[in-house]
N, C-alpha and C positions, 0 to 999 in steps of 0.2 A: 689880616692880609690874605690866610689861604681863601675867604670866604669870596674875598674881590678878583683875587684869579681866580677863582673857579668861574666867576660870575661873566670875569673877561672872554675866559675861555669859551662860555656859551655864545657871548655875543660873537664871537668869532664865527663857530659854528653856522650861528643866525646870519652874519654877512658872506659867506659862502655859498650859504643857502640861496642866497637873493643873486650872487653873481650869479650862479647857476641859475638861475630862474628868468634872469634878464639876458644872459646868453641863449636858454629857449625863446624867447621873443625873439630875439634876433634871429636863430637859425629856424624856426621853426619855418618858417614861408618858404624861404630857403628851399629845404627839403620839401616841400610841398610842390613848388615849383621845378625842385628837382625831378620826383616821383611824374609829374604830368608830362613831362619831356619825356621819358621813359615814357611810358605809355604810348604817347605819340609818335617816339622811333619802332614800337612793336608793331604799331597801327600802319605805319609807312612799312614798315619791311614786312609785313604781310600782304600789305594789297601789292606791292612792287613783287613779290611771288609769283599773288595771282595772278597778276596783266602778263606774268611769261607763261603763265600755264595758259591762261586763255590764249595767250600769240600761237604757241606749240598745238595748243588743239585745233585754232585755226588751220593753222597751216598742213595739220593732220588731214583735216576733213575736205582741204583744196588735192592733195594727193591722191584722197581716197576719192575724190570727182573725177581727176586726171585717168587715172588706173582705169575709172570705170568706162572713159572715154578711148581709152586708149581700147579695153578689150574689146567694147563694140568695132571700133574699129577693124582690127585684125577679121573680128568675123563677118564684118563685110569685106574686107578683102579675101578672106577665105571662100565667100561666095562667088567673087569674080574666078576664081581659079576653074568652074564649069565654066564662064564665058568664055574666055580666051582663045584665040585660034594659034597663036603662034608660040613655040616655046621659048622665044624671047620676053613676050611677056610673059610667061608662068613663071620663067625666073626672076625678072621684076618684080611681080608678086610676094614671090619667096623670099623674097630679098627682106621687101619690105616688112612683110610677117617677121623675120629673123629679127629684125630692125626695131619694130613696136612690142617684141615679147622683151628683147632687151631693156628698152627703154622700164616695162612692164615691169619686170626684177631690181632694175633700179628702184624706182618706185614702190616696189613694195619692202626692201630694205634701210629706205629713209621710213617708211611711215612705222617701220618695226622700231626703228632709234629714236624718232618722234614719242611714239608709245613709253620706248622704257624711260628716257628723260622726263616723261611727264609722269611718268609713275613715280619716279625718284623726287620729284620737284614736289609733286602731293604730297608727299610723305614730310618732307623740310614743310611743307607749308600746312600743314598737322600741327607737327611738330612746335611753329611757328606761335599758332592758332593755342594750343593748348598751354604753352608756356606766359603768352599774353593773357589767357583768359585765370591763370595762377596768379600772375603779378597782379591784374587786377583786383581781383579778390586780397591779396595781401595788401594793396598799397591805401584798397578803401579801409580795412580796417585801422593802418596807420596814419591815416587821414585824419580821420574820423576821432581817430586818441589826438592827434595832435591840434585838429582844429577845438577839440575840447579843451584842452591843455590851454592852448591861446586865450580859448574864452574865459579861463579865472586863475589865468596868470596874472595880472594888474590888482585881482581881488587880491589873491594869495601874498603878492609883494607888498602890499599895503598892512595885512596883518601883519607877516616877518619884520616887516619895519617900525612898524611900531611894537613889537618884541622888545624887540633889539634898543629901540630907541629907549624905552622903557626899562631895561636892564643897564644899560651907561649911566643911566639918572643914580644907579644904586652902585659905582664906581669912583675912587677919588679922582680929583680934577690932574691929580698927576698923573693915575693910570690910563684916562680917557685921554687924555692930550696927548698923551705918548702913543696910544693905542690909533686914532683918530689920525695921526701923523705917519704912522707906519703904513696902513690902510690905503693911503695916497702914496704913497713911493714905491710900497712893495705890496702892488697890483692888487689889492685886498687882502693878503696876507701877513697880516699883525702877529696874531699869536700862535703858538709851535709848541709842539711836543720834544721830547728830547729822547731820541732809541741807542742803546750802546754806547752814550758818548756824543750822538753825533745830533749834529739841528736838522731835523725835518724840512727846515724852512729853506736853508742853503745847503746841507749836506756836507756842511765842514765838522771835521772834532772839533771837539770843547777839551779842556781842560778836565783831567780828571775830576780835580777838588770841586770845579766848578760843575760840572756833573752832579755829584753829591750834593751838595746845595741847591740846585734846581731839583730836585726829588724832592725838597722837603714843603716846596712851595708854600713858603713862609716871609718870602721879600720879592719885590718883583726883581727879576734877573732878565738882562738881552742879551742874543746872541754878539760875541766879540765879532763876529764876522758880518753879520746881516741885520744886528740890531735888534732884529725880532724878540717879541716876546716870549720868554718862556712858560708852559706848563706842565709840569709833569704828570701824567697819564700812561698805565702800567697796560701792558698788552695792547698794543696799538702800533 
């Protein structure tokens, strides 16, 4: 009998193995398709950066056209100030000049705030550029494992299963039937270990005496609580 639980116990093992293995086929695309949306949100909130850096530089370089216009200006009015005959227009002039150096100092204190927000904007979209071109490089190489993963998952489950199938054949029809039965109710979780007393499988105490006789793993025992099968296995 201990030879048949031990035996059970590996099948167990071995159907664990496969949940886990048919749960990577599941998530793996999953995550794959996660990882590519990523990607594609670093890819949009990069270039949506860039189109306001490019906006700010435009609109930089329409200021710094303005400005240019505006000082030739003045100093063609600066040259009308010999024409004039009357000091009603000199002061006209002045006025005006007063008028386009103003507008001038505006003008050159948006292209100064233009400037440091595009300096601050390059720097986030560095920033940006540099953490995308990281995740890139991390998510190909998790790719890469996963899309291999995929590729000899269905091998891999076909071996474990025939393990596993292979070791029930060397089990009595009452352990496999019992085992086989649990498997379907309690989500692949047939057979348990026992820590301090308590079932691994539900996490209820056992009975002391019952305790002790699952150590000696000499009869098959289930949990009073969850049925499970028990095996005892020391440090675990």
């Amino acid at each position: 009998m201990e030879q048949e639980l031990k035996t059970i116990y590996e099948v167990q093992l071995l159907e664990s193995n496969i949940i886990n293995n048919e749960k990577k086929k599941l998530i793996g695309p999953k995550k794959i398709e996660e990882m590519d949306r990523e990607l594609e949100e670093l890819k949009k909130k990069a270039e949506k950066e860039k189109a306001v850096i490019d906006e700010l530089e435009k609109e930089r370089r329409k200021k710094e056209k303005d400005l240019g216009v505006e000082k030739d200006r003045i100093k063609k009015i600066e040259a009308k100030l010999y024409e004039v005959k009357t000091n009603k227009e000199y002061q006209a002039l002045l006025k005006e000049i007063e008028m386009a150096k103003e507008e001038i100092d505006k003008t050159e204190e948006d292209i100064i705030i233009l400037m440091d927000r595009t300096e601050d904007l390059k720097k986030e979209y560095d920033s940006v550029l540099e953490h995308m071109k990281k995740r890139e490089n991390e998510i190909k190489v998790e790719k890469d494992r996963l899309l291999n993963e995929l590729a000899n998952i269905d091998k891999t489950l076909e071996e474990i299963k025939k393990q596993r199938d292979q070791l029930l054949k060397n089990v009595s029809e009452e352990i496999r039937s019992t085992y086989l039965n649990l498997i379907e109710k309690r989500e692949g979780l047939a057979v348990v270990n026992v820590k301090n007393g308590v079932c691994l499988g539900c996490y209820m105490n056992i009975p002391p005496q019952l305790f002790i006789e699952v150590t000696k793993n000499n009869r098959l025992i289930t949990c009073p609580s969850c049925n499970r099968i028990f095996y005892f296995v020391e440090d675990i």
